[in-house]
OpenMM code with the backbone's topology and positions (N, CA, C; nanometers):
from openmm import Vec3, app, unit

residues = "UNK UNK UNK UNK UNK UNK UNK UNK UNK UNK UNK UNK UNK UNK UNK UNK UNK UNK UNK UNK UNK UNK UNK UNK UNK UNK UNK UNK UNK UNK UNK UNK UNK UNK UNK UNK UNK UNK UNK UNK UNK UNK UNK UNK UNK UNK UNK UNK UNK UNK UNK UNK UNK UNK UNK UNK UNK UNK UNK UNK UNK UNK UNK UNK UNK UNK UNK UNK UNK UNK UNK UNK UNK UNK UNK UNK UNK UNK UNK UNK UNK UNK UNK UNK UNK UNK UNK UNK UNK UNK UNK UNK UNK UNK UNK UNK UNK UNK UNK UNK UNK UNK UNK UNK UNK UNK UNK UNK UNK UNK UNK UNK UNK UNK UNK UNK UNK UNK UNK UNK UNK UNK UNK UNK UNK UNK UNK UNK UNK UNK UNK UNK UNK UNK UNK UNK UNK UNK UNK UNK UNK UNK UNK UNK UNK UNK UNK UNK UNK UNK UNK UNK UNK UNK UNK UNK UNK UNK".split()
positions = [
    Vec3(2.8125, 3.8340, -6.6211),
    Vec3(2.7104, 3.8068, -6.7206),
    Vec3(2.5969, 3.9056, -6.6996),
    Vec3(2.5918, 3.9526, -6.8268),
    Vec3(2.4500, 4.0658, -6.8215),
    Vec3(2.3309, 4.0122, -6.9092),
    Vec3(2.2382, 3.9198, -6.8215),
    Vec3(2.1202, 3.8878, -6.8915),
    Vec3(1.9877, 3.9256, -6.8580),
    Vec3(1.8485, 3.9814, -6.8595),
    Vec3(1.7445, 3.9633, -6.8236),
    Vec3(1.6535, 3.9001, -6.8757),
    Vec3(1.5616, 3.8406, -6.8338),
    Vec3(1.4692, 3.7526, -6.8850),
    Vec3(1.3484, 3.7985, -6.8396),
    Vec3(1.2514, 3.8757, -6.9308),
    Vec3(1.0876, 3.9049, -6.8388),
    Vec3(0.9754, 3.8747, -6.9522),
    Vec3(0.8898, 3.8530, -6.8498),
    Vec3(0.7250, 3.8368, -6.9003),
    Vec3(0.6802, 3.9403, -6.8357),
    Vec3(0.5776, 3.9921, -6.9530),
    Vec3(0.4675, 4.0947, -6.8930),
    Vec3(0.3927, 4.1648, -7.0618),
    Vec3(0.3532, 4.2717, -6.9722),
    Vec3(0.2282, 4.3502, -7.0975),
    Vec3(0.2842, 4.4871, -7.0993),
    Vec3(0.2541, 4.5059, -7.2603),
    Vec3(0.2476, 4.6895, -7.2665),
    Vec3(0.2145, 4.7586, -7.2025),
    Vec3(0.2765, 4.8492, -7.1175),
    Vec3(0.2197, 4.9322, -7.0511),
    Vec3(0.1354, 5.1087, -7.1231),
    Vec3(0.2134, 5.0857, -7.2224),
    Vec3(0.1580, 5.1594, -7.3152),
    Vec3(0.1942, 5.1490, -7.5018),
    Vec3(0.1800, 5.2284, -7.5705),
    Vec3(0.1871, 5.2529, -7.6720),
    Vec3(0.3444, 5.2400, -7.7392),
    Vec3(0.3993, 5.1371, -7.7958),
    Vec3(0.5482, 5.1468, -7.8533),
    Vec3(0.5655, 5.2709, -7.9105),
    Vec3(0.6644, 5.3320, -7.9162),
    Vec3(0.7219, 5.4323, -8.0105),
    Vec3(0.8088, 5.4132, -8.1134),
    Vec3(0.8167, 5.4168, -8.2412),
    Vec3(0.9266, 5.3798, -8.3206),
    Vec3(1.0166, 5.5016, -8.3680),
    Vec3(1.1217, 5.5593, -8.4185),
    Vec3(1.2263, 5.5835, -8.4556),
    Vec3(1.3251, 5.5407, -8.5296),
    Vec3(1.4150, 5.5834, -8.5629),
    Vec3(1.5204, 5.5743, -8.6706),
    Vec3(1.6653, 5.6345, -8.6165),
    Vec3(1.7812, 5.5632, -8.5990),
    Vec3(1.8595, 5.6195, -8.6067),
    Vec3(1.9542, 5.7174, -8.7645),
    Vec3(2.0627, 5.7770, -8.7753),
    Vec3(2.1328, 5.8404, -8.8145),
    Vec3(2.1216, 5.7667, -8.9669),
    Vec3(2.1533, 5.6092, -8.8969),
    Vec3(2.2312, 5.5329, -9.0469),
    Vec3(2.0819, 5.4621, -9.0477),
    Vec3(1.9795, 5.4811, -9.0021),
    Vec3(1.8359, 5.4832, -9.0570),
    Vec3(1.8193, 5.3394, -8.9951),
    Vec3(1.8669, 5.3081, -8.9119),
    Vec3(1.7895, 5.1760, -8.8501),
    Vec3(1.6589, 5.2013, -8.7506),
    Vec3(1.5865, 5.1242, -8.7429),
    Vec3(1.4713, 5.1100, -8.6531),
    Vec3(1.4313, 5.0891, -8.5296),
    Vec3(1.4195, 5.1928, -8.4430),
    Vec3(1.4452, 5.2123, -8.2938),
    Vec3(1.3064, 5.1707, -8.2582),
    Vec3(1.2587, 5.1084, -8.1553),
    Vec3(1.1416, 5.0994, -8.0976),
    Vec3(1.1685, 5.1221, -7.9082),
    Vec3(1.0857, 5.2064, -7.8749),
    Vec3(1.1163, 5.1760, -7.7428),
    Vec3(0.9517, 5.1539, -7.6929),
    Vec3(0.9559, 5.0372, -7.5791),
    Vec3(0.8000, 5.0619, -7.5062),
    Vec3(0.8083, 5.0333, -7.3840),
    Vec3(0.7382, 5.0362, -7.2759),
    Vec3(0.7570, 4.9858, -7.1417),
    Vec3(0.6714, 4.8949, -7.1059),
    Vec3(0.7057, 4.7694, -7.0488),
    Vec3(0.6184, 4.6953, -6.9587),
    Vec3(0.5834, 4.6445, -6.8699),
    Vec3(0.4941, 4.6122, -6.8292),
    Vec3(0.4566, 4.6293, -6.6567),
    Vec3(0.4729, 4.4400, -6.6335),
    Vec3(0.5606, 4.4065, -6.5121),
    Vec3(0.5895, 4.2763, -6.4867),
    Vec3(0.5687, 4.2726, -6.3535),
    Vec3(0.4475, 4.1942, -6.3316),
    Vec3(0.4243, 4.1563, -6.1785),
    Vec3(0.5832, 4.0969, -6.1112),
    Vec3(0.5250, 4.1688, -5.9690),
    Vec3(0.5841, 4.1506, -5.8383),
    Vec3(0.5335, 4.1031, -5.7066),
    Vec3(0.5626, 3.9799, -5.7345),
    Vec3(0.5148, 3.9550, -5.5552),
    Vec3(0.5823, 4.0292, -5.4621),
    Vec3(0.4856, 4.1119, -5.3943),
    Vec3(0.5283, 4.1805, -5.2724),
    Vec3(0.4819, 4.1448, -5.1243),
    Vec3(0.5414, 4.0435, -5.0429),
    Vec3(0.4658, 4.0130, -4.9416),
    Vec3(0.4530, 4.1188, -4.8202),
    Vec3(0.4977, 4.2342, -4.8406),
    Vec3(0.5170, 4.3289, -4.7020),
    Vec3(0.4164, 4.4490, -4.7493),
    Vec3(0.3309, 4.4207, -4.9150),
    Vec3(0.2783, 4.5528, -4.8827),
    Vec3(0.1576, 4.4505, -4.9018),
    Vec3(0.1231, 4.3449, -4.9314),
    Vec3(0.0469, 4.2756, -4.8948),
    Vec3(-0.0510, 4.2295, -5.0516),
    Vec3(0.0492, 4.1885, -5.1700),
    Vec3(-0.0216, 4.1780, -5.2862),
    Vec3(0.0293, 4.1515, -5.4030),
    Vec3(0.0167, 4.1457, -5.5144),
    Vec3(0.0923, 4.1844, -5.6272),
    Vec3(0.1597, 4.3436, -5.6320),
    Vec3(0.2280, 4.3622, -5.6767),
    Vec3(0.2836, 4.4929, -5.7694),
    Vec3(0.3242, 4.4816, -5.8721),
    Vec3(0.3412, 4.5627, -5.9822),
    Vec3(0.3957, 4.5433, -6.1294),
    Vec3(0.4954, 4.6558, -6.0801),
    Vec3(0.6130, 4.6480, -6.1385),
    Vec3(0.7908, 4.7073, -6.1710),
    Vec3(0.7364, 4.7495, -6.3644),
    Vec3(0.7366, 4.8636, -6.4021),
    Vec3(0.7302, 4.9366, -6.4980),
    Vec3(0.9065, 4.9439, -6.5532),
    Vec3(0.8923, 4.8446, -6.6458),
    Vec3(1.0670, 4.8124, -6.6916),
    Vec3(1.0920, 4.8605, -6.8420),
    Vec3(1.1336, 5.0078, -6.8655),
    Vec3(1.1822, 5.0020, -7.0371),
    Vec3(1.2515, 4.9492, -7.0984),
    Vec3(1.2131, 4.9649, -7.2210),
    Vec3(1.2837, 4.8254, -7.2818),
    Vec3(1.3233, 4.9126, -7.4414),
    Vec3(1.4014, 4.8979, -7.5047),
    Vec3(1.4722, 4.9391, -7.5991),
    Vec3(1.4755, 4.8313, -7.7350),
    Vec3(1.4374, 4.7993, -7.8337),
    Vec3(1.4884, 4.6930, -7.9461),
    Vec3(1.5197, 4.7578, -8.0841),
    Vec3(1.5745, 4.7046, -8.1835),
    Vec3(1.6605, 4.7445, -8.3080),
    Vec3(1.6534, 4.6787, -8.3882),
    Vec3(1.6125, 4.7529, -8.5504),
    Vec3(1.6425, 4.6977, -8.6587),
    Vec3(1.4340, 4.6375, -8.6639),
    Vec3(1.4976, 4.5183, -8.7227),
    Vec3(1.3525, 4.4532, -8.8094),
    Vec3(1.2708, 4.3943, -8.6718),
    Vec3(1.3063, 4.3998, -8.6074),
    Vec3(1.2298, 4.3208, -8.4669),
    Vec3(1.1876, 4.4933, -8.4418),
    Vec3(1.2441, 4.5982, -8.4321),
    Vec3(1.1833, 4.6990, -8.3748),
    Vec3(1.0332, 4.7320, -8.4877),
    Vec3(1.0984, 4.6991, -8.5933),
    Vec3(0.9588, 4.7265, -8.6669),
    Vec3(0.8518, 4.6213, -8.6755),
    Vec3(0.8762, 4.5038, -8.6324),
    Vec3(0.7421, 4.4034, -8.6044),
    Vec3(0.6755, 4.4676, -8.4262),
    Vec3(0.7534, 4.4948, -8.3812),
    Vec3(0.7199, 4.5238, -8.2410),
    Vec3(0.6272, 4.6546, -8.2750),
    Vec3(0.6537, 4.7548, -8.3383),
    Vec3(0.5479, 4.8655, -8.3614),
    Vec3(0.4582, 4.8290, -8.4073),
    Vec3(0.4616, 4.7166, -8.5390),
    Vec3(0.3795, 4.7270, -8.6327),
    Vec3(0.2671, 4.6469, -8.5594),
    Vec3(0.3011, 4.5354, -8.4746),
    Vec3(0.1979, 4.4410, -8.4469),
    Vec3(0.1620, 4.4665, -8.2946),
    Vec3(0.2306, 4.5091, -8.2146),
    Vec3(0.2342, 4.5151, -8.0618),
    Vec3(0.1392, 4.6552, -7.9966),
    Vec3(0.0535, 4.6068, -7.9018),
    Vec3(-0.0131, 4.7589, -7.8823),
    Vec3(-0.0050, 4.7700, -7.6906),
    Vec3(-0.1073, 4.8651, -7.6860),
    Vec3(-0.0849, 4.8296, -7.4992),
    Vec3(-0.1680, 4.7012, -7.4760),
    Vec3(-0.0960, 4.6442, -7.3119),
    Vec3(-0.1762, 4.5252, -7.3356),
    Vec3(-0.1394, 4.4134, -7.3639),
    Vec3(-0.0545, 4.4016, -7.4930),
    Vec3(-0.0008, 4.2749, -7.5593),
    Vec3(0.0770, 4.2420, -7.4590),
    Vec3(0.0680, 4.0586, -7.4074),
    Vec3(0.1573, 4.0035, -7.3781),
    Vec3(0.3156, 3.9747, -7.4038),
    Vec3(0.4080, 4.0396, -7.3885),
    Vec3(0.5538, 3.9831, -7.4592),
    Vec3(0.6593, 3.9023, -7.3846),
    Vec3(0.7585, 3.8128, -7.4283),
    Vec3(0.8248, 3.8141, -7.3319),
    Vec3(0.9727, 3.8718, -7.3783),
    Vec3(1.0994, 3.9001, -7.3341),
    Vec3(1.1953, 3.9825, -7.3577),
    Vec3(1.2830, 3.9333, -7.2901),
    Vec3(1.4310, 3.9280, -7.3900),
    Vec3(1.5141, 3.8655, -7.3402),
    Vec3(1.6538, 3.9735, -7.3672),
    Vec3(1.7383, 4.0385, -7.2918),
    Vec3(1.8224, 4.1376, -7.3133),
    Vec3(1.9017, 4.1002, -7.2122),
    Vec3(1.9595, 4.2934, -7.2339),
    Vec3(2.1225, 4.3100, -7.1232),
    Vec3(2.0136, 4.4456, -7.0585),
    Vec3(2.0577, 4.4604, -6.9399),
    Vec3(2.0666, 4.5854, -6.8677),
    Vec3(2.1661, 4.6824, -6.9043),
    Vec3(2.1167, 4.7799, -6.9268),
    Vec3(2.2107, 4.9115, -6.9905),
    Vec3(2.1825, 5.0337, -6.8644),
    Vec3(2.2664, 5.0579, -6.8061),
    Vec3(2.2321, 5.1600, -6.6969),
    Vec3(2.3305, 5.3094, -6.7960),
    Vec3(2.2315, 5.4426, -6.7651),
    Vec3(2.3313, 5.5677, -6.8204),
    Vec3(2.2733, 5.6549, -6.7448),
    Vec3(2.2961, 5.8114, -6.7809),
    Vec3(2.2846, 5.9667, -6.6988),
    Vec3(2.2445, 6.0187, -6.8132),
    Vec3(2.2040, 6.1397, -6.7891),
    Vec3(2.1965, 6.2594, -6.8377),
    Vec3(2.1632, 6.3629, -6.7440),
    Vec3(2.1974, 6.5144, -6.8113),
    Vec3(2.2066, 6.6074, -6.7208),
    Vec3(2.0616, 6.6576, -6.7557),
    Vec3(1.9280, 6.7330, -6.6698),
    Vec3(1.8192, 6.7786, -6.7109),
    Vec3(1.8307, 6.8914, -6.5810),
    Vec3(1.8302, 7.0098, -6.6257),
    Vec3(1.7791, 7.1402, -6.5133),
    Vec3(1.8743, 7.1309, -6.3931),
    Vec3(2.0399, 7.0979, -6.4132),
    Vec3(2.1078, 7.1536, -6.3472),
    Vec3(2.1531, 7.0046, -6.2536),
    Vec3(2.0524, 6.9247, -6.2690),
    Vec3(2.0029, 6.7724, -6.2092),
    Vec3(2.1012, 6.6646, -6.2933),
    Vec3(2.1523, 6.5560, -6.2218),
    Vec3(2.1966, 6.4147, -6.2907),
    Vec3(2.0731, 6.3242, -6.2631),
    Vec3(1.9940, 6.2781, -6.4415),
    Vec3(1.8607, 6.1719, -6.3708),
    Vec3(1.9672, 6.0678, -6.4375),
    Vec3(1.9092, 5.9481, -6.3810),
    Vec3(2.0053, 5.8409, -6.3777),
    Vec3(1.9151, 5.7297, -6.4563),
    Vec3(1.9182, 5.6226, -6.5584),
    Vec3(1.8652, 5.5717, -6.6621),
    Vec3(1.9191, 5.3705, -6.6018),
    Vec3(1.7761, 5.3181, -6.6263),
    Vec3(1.7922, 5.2258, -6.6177),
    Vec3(1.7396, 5.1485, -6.7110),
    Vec3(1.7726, 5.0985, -6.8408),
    Vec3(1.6967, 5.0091, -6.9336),
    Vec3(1.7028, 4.8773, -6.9940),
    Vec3(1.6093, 4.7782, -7.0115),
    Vec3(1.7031, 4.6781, -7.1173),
    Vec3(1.7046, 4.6661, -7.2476),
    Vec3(1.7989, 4.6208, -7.3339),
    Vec3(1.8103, 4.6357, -7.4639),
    Vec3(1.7999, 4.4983, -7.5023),
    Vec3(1.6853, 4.4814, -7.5854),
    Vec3(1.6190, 4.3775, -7.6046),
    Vec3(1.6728, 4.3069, -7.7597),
    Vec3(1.7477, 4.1654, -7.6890),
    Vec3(1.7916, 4.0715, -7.8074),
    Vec3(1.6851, 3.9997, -7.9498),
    Vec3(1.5887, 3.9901, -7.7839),
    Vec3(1.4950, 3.8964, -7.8441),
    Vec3(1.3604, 3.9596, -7.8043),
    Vec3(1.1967, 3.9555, -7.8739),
    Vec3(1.1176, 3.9703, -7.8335),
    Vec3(1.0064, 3.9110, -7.8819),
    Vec3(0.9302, 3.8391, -7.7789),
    Vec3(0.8600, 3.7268, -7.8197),
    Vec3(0.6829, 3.7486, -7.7705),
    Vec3(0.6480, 3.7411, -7.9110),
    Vec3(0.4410, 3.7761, -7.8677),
    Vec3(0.4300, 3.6519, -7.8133),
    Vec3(0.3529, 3.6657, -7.7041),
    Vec3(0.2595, 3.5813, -7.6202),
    Vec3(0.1495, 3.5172, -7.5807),
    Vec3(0.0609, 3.6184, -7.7058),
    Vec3(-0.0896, 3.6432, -7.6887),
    Vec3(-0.0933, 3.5766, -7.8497),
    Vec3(-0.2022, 3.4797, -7.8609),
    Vec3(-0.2769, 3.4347, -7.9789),
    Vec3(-0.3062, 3.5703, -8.0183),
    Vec3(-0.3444, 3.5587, -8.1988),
    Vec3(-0.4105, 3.6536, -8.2888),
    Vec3(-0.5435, 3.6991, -8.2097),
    Vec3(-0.6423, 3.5746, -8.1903),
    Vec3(-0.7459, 3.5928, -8.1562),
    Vec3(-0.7668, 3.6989, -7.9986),
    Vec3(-0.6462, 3.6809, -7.9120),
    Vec3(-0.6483, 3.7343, -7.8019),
    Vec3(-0.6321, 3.9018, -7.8071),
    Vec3(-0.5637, 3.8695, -7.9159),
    Vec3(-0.4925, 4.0742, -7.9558),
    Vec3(-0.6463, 4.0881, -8.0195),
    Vec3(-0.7015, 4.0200, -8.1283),
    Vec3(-0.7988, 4.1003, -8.1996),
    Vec3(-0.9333, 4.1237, -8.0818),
    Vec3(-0.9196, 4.0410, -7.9640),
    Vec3(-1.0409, 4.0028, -7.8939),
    Vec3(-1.0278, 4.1868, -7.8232),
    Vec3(-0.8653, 4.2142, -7.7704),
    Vec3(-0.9007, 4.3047, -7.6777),
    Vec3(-0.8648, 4.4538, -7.7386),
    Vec3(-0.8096, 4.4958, -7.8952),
    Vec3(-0.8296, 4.5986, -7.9194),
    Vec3(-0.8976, 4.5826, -8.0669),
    Vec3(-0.9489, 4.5218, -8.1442),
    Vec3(-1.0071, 4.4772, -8.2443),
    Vec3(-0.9120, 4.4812, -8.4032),
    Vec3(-0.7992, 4.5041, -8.3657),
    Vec3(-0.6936, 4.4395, -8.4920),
    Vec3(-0.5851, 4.3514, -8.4480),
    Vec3(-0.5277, 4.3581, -8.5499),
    Vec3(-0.3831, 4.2115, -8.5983),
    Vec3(-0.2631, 4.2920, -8.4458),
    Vec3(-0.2406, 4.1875, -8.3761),
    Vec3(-0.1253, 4.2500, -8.3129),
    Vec3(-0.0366, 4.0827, -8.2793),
    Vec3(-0.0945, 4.0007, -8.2961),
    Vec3(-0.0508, 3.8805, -8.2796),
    Vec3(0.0772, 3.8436, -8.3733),
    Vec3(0.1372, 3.6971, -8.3352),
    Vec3(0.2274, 3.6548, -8.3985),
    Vec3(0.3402, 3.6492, -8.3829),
    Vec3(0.4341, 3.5322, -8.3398),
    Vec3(0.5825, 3.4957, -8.3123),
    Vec3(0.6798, 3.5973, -8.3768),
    Vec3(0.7405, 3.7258, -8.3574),
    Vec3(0.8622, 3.7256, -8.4658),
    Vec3(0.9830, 3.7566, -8.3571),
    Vec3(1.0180, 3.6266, -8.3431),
    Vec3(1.1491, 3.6359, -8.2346),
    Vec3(1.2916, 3.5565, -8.2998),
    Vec3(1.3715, 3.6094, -8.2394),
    Vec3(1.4762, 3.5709, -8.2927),
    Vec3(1.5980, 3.6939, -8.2777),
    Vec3(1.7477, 3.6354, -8.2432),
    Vec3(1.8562, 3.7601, -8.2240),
    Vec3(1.8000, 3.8827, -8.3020),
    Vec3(1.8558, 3.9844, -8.2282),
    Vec3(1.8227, 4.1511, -8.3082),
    Vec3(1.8354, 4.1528, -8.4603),
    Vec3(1.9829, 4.0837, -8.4723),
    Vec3(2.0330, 4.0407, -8.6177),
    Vec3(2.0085, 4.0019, -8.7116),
    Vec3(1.8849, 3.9402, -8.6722),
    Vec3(1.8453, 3.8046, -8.7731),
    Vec3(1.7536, 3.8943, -8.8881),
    Vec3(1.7651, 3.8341, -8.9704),
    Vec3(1.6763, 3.9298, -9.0788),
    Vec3(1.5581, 3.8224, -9.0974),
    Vec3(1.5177, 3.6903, -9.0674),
    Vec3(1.4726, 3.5982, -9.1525),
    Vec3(1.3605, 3.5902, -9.0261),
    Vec3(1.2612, 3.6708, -9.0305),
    Vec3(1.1694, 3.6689, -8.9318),
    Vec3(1.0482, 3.5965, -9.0120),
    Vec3(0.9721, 3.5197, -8.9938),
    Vec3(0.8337, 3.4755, -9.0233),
    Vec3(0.7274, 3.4159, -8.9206),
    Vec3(0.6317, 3.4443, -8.8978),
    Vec3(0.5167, 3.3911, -8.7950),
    Vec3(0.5676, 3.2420, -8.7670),
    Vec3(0.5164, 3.1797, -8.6466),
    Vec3(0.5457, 3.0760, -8.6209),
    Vec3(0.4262, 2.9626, -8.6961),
    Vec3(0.4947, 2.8385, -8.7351),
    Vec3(0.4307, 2.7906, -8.7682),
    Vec3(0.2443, 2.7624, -8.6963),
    Vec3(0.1334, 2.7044, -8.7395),
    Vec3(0.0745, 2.6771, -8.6878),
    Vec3(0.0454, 2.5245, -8.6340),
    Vec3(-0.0025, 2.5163, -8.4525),
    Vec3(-0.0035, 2.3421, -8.4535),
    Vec3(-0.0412, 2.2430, -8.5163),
    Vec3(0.0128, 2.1638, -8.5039),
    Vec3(-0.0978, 2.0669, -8.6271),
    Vec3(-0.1869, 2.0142, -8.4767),
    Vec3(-0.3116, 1.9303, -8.5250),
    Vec3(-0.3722, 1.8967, -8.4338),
    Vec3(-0.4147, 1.8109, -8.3706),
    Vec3(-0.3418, 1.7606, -8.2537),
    Vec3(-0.3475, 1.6786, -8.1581),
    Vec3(-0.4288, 1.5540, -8.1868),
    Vec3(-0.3661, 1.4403, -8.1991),
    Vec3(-0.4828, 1.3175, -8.2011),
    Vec3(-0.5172, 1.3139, -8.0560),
    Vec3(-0.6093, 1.1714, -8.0351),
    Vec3(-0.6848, 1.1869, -7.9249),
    Vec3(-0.5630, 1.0722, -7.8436),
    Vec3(-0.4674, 0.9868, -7.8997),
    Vec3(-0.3808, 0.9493, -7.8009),
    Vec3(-0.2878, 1.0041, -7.7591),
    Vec3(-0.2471, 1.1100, -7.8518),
    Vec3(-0.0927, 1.1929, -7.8249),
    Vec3(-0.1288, 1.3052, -7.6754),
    Vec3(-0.2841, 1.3424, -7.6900),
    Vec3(-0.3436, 1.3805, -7.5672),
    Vec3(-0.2731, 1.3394, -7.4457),
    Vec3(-0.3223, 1.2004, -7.4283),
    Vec3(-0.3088, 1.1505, -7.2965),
    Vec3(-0.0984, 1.1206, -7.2330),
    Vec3(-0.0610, 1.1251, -7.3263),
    Vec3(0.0933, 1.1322, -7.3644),
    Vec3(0.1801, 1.2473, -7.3171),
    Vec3(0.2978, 1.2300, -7.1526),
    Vec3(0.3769, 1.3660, -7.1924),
    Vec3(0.5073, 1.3740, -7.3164),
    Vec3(0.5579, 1.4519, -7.2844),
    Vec3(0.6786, 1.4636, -7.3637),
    Vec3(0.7556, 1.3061, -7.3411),
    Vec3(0.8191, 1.3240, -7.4635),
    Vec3(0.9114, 1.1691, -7.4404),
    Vec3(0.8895, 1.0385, -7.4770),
    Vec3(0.7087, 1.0387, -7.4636),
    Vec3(0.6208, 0.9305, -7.5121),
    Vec3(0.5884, 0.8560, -7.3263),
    Vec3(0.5999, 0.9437, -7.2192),
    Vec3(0.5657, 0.8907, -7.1105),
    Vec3(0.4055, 0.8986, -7.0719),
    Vec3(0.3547, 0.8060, -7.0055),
    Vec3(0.2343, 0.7880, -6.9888),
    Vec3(0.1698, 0.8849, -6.8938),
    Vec3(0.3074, 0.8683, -6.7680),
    Vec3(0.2616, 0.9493, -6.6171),
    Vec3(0.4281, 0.9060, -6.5982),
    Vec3(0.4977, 1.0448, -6.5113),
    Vec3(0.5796, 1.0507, -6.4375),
    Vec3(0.5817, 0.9794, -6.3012),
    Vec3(0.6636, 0.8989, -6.1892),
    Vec3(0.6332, 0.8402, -6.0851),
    Vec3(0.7015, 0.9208, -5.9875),
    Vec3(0.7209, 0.9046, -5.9013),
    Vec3(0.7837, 0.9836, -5.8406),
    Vec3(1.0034, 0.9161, -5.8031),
    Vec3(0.9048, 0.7481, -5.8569),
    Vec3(1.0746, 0.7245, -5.8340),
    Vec3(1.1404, 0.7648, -5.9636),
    Vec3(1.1188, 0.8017, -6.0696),
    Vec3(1.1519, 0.8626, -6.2345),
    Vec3(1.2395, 0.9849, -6.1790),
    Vec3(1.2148, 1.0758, -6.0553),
    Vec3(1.2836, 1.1804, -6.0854),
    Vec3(1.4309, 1.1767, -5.9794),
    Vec3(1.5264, 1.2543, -6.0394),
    Vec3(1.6385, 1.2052, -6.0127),
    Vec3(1.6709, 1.2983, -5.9087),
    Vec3(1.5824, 1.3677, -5.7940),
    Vec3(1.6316, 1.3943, -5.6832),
    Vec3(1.5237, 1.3972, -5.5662),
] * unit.nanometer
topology = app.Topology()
chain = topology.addChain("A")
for resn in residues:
    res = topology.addResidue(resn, chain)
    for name in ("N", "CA", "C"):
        topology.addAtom(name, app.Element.getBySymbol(name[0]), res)
């Protein structure tokens, strides 16, 4: 099974493209913390990421550096030859890609629209913003999932 699953932020600027038969290439990279306990801190792993079709063009159109995403793909490892050299390619090709950051959070930190849900298989043509919440009464508050009040500890089954 070839799956990855990451959270993280733009590390920079998406690029978009077109293939041959004119589909919509986006590639961008993003930086996903790493706990590193031996160098004594966080680190971020700088991971490219590849997506296609109508998700590549919401990802340009709305996504900048910065934006929160999360990304759900395959690992695609390849070569190429450069100056006599084999560099060796490690990327994922992204099924799914999902904004993270409220409208207000994208407009807060570069001052336009970069916000907004459009996730769903590469395939899917039927992309639209996610609905918005409706808003919380003041008992559904105190309420978890399920309609439970408070979890106990004898409730859980290990």
């Amino acid at each position: 099974m070839n799956l990855v699953v990451l959270t993280g932020n733009l590390a920079g600027e998406p690029t978009k493209s077109y293939t041959n038969s004119n589909m919509a290439v986006t590639k961008f990279t993003i930086a996903v913390n790493r706990i590193s306990r031996r160098e004594g801190g966080d680190t971020a792993d700088f991971i490219r990421v590849t997506v296609f079709d109508k998700q590549a063009e919401n990802v340009e159109r709305y996504l900048r550096k910065g934006s929160k995403v999360g990304v759900e793909g395959r690992i695609q490892t390849g070569s190429y030859e450069k100056d006599g050299k084999t560099v060796y390619t490690t990327d994922v090709i992204a099924n799914r890609v999902e904004f993270l950051e409220s409208k207000r959070d994208s407009e807060n930190r570069d001052g336009g629209f970069s916000g907004g849900q459009f996730s769903g298989p590469a395939d899917n043509h039927d992309y639209a913003p996610a609905p918005a919440p409706t808003p919380k009464q003041p008992d559904d508050q105190a309420k978890l999932p399920g309609g439970f009040d408070e979890i106990n500890d004898d409730d859980m089954p290990f």
